[in-house]
C-alpha positions in Angstrom: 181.6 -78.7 9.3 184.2 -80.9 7.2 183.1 -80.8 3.4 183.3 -83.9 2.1 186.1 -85.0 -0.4 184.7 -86.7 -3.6 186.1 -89.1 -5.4 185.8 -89.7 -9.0 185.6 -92.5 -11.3 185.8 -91.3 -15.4 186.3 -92.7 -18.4 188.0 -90.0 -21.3 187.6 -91.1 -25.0 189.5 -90.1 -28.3 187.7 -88.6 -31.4 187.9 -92.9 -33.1 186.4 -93.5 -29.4 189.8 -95.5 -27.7 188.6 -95.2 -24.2 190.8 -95.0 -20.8 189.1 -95.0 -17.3 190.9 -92.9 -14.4 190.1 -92.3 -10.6 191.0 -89.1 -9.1 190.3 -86.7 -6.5 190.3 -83.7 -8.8 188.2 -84.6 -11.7 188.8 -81.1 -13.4 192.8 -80.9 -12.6 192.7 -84.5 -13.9 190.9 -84.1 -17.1 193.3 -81.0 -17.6 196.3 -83.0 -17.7 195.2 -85.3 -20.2 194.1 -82.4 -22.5 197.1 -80.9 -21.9 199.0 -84.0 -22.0 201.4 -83.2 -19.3 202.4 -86.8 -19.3 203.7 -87.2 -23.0 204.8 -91.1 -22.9 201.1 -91.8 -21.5 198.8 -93.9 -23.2 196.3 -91.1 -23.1 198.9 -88.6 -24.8 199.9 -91.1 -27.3 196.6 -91.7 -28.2 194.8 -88.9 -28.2 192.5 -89.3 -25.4 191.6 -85.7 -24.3 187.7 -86.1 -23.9 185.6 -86.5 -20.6 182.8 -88.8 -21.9 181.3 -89.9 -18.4 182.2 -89.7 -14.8 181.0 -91.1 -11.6 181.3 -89.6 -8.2 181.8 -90.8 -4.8 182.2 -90.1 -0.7 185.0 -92.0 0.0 188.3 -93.4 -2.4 187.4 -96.9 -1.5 184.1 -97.0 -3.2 185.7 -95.0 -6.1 188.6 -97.8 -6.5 185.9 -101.1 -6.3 184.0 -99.2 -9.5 187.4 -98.3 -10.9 188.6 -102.0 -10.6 185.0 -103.2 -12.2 185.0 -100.5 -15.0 188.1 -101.7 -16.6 186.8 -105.6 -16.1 184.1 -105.1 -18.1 184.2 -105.8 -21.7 183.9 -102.7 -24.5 180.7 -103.2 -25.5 179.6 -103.0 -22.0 181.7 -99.5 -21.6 180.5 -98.2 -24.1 176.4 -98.9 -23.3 177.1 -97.2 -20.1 178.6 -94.4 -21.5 175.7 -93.5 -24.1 173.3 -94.4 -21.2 174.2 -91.0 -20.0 175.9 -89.1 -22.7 174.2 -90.6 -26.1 176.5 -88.2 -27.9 179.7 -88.9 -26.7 180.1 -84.9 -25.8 183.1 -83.8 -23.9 181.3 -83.2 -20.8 184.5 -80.7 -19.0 183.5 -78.0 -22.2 180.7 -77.1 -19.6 183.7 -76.1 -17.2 184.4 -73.0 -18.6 
């Protein structure tokens, strides 16, 4: 029995709530770089974007890359009423990781 690989679709915020939407394979790994900001020119880095606010998971990368596209379509106010739809408090949902 093949376990499935998940795919998933996040959107990290920074403390004045600038918001960035990723896809990735490795949600954990992922979110790691951006706290650690491994990639120092990267929008996240340079602005602070180091909190998982809300993710998304799926079967199969396709699926992941259609929300992905849509996510980042939409406007902010839209973003943001999805986000407090499931985390009303903005909370950096990867402190549960530990």
């Amino acid at each position: 029995c093949k376990l499935m690989k998940q795919y998933y679709v996040y959107i990290m915020a920074s403390l004045s709530r600038t918001l960035y939407i990723g896809m990735t394979s490795d949600l954990e790994y992922r979110v790691a770089q951006h706290k650690q900001k491994v990639f120092p020119g990267s929008f996240t880095a340079k602005y602070n974007v180091t909190r998982l606010v809300y993710f998304e998971a799926f079967g199969d990368a396709y699926s992941a890359v259609v929300r992905e596209r849509q996510l980042k379509k939409w406007r902010r106010s839209k973003k943001i009423a999805l986000i407090e739809s499931a985390n009303p408090d903005w909370r950096d949902l990867s402190l549960d990781w530990d």
